[in-house]
C-alpha positions in Angstrom: 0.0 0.0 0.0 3.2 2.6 0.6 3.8 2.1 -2.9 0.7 3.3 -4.1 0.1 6.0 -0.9 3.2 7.6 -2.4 1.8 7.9 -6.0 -1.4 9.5 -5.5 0.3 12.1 -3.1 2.6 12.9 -6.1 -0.4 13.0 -8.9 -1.7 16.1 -9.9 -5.0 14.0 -10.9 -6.5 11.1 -9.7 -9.1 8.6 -11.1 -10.4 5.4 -9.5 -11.5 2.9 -12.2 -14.6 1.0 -11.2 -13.1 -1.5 -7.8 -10.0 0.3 -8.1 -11.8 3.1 -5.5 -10.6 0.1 -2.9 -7.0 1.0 -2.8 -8.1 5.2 -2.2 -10.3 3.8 0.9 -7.9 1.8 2.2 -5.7 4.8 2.1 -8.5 7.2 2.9 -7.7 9.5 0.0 -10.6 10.2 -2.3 -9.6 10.3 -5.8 -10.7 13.3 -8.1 -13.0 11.1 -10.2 -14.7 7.3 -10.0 -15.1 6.0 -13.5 -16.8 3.0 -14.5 -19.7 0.3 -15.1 -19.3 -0.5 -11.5 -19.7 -4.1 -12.2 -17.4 -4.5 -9.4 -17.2 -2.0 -7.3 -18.9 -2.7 -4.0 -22.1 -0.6 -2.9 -19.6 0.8 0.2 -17.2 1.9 -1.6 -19.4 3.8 -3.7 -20.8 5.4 -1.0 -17.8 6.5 0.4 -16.4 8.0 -2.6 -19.7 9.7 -2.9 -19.7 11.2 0.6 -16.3 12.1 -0.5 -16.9 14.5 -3.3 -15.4 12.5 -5.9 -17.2 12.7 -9.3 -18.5 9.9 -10.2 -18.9 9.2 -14.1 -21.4 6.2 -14.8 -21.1 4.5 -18.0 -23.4 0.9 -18.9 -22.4 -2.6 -18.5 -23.1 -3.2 -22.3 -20.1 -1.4 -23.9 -17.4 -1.5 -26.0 -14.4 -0.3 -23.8 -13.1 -1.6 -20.8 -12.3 0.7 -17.5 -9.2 2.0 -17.8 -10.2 2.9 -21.3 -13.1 5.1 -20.6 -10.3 6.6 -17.9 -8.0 7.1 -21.1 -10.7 8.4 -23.0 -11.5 11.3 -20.1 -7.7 12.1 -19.9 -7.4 12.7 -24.0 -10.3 14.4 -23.7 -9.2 17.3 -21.0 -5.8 17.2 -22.5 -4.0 15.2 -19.9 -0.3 14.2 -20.4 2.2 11.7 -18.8 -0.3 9.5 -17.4 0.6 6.5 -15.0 -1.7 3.7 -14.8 -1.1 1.2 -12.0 -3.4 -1.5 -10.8 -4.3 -3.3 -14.4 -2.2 -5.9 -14.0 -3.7 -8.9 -12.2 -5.0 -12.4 -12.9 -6.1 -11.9 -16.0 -4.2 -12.2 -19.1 -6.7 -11.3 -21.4 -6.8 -7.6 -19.7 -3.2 -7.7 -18.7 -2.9 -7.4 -22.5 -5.5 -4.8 -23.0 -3.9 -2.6 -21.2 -1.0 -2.8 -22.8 -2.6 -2.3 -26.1 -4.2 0.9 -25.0 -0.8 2.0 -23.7 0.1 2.2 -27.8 -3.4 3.2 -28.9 -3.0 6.6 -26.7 0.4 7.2 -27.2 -0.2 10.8 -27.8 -0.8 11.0 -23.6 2.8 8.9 -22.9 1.4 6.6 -20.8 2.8 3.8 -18.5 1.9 1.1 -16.4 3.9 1.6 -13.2 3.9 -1.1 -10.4 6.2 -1.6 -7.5 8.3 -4.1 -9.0 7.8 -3.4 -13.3 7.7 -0.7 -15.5 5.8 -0.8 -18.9 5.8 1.1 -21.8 5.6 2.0 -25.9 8.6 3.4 -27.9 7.6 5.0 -31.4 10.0 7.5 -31.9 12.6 7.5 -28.8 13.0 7.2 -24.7 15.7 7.2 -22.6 15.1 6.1 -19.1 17.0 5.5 -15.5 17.7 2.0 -14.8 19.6 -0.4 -12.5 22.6 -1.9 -13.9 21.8 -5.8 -13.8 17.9 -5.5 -14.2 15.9 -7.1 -16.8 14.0 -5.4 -19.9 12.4 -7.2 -22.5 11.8 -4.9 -25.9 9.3 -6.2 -28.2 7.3 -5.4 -31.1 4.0 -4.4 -31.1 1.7 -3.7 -34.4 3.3 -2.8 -37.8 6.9 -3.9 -38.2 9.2 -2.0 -37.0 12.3 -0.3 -38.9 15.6 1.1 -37.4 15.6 -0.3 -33.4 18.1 0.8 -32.1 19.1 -0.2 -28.2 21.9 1.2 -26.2 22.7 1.0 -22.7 21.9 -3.2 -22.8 24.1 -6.2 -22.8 22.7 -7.0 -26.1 22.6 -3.6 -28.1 20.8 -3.4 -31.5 21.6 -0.7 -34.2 19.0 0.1 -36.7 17.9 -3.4 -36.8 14.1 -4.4 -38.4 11.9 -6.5 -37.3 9.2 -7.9 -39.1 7.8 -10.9 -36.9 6.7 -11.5 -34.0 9.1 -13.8 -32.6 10.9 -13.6 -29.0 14.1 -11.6 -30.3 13.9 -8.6 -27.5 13.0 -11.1 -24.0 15.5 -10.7 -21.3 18.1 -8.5 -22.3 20.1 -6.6 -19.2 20.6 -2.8 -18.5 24.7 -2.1 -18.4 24.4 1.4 -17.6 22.2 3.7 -15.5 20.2 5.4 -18.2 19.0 3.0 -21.4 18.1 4.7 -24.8 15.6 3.0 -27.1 14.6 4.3 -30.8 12.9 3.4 -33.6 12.8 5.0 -36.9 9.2 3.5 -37.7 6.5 1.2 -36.0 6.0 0.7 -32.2 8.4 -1.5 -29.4 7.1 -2.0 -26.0 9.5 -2.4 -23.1 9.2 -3.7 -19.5 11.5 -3.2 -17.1 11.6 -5.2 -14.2 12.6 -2.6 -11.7 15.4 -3.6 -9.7 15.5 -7.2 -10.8 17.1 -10.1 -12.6 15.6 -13.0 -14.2 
């Protein structure tokens, strides 16, 4: 819970999506907005964001987006940059890998997922970011084929190479310096960074 206390204290905005208003109880900090079907969310958590003075945006059960999309969709919509989602991975692989999809869709917002222990993200043009020296990254393709990756900073550096499958070229490569560099000249990579460790 520190992990996430500590986020919400340094966002500027907040937004529970649908059970997610758990984690802001728990911590008794309401968050700025509650979106959602509330499929999940219980009745007492509602009620406490509610008496809270978070806004609470409704949407139906029969729809096409899931959560943390309608959450995205708010954000583009008001103009909202550098946006951290945290709490979307779980047990479910099917929405593990939605969310990382949306990650690419809404580039334009350079979003991440951010947990204690990982660190996920989309590269269409070029990042740099801190890193431990030893921890593991995995950069892989994701959509079109990609043209010109270019890694540096990692045990296994790439310059300008192309990739045109999907196969597992990119899992388990190894940060070698404090601050990694990824670029692409065309098409989408996503990285993960497992913060701190080494598998």
């Amino acid at each position: 819970m520190e992990f996430y206390k500590k986020m919400i204290q340094k966002a500027h905005l907040t937004i529970a999506c649908d059970a997610g208003i758990k984690i802001f109880k728990k911590l008794n900090s309401p968050p700025n907005y509650l979106i959602g079907d509330f499929d999940s969310a219980s009745i007492q958590d509602l009620q406490w964001a509610e008496d809270n003075n978070t806004e609470i945006l409704r949407y139906p059960k029969e729809k096409d987006e899931i959560d943390t999309e309608l959450a995205l969709i708010f954000l583009k919509e008001n103009r909202y940059k550098n946006i951290v989602l945290s709490g979307v991975l779980g047990n479910r692989i099917d929405q593990e890998m939605a969310s990382v999809f949306l990650l690419a869709e809404y580039i334009d917002l350079n979003p991440v997922i951010l947990e204690e222990d990982v660190k996920i993200g989309i590269v269409n043009k070029r990042v740099e970011e801190e890193a431990q020296i030893g921890e593991s990254w995995s950069i892989l393709r994701i959509g079109e084929p990609v043209i010109g990756l270019t890694l540096k900073g990692f045990k296994y550096s790439l310059n300008k190479k192309d990739i045109f499958d999907f196969k597992s070229l990119g899992i388990s490569n190894e940060s070698k310096e404090n601050k990694i560099e990824i670029s692409v000249e065309s098409g989408m990579v996503v990285y993960i960074r497992w913060i701190d460790k080494k598998w």
